[in-house]
C-alpha positions in Angstrom: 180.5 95.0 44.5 179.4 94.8 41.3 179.5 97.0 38.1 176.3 99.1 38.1 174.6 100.1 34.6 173.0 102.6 33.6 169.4 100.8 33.0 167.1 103.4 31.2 170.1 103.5 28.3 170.6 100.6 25.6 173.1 99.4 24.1 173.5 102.6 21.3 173.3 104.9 24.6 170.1 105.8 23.8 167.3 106.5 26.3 164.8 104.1 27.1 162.2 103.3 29.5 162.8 99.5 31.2 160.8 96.6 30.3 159.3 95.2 33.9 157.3 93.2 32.3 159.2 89.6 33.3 159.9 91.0 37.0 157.6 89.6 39.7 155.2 91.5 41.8 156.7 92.1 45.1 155.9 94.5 48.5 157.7 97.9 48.1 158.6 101.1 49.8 160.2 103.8 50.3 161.3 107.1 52.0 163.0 110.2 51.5 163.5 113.0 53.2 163.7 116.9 52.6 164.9 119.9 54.9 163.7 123.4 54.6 165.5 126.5 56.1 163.8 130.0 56.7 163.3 132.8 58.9 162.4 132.1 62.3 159.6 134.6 61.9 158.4 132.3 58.6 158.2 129.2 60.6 156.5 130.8 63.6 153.6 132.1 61.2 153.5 128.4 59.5 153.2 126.7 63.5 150.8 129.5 65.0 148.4 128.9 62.0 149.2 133.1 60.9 149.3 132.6 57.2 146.6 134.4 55.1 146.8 131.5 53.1 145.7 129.1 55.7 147.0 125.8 57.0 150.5 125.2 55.1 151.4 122.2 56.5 148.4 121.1 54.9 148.5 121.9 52.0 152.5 120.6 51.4 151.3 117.4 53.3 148.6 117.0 49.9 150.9 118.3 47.3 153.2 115.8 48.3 151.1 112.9 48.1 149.2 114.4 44.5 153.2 114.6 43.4 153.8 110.9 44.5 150.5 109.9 42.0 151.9 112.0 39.3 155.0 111.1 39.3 155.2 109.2 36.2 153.8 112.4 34.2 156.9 114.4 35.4 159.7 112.1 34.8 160.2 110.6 31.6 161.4 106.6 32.1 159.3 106.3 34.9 156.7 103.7 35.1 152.7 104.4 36.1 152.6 102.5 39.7 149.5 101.0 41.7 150.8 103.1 44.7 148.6 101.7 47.8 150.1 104.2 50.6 151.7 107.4 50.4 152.5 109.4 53.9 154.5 112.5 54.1 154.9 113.9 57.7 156.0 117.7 58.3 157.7 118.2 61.7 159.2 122.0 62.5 161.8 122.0 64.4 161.9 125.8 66.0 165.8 125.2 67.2 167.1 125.7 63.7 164.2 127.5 61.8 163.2 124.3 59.4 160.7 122.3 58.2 161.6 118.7 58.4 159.8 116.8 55.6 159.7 113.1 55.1 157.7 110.7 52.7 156.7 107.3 52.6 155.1 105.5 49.5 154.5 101.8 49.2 153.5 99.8 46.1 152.5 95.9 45.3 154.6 96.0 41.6 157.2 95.2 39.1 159.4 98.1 40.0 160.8 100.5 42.6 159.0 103.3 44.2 161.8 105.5 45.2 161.1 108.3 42.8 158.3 108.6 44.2 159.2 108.9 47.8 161.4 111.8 46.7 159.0 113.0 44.4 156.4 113.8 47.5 159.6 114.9 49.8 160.5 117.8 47.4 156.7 119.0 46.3 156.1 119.1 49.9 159.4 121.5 50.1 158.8 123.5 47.2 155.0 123.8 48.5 156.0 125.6 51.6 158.3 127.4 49.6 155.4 128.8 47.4 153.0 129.5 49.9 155.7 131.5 52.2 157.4 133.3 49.4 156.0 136.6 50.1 157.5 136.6 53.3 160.4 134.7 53.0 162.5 134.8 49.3 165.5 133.3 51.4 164.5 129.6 52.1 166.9 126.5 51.4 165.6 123.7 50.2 168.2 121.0 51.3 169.3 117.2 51.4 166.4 115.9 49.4 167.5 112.2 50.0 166.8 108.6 50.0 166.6 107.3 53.4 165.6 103.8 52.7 164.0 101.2 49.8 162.9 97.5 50.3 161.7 95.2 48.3 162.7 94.2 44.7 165.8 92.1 43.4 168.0 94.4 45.6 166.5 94.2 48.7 166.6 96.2 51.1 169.0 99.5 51.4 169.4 102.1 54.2 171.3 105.1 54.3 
């Protein structure tokens, strides 16, 4: 294995943002993955469509795709993508009272999309977090992760 480096510091230890700009185009994705906990009463409103707010799967399923676009706006080094897909998929899982979250994005570009894909996972979380507050103060957001990136000089990685 070799040494890894921090790549958005120079040589003074200064931030900086990482000139892609030699780097060629290449096919990239990636996804990550969010858990969250709550009251079995909470998630049984969210899956019998209860909530006075309406659909909340919906609406975290579009937050975290508007989050993956903007994800450049909320994180300082990171570069503006052409993202061509971005898929996040809710699935509640009644056994342990959660909200299983997970995000796809994919880009044609200079750089990785991983931010990205974690990006959507955890503004889809904090989404159903927001809408079910009322109800529900004690929800976990957990293991926001990287499950998997390809593409780029590294190549492929899975956890």
């Amino acid at each position: 294995m070799t040494e890894a480096t921090l790549t958005h510091l120079d040589e003074k230890g200064q931030a900086r943002m990482v000139d892609v700009g030699e780097k060629p185009h290449t096919e990239r994705s990636a996804t990550a993955t969010a858990i969250i906990y709550m009251q079995p009463e909470t998630l049984a409103m969210i899956v019998e469509g209860k909530h006075k707010k309406g659909d909340v799967m919906a609406t975290a399923r579009i937050a975290g795709i508007m989050a993956a676009k903007r994800t450049p706006d909320l994180i300082p080094m990171c570069h503006p993508l052409m993202i061509t897909s971005v898929k996040v998929d809710l699935v509640a899982d009644m056994d342990v009272s959660c909200v299983n979250i997970e995000a796809t994005c994919k880009t044609v570009g200079q750089t990785g999309i991983e931010i990205e894909a974690l990006t959507a996972a955890s503004v889809a979380a904090l989404t159903l977090y927001d809408m079910c507050k009322a109800v529900d103060r004690g929800m976990v957001i957990d293991q926001v992760q990287l499950m998997e990136k390809v593409g780029g000089k590294s190549g492929h990685w899975q956890r």
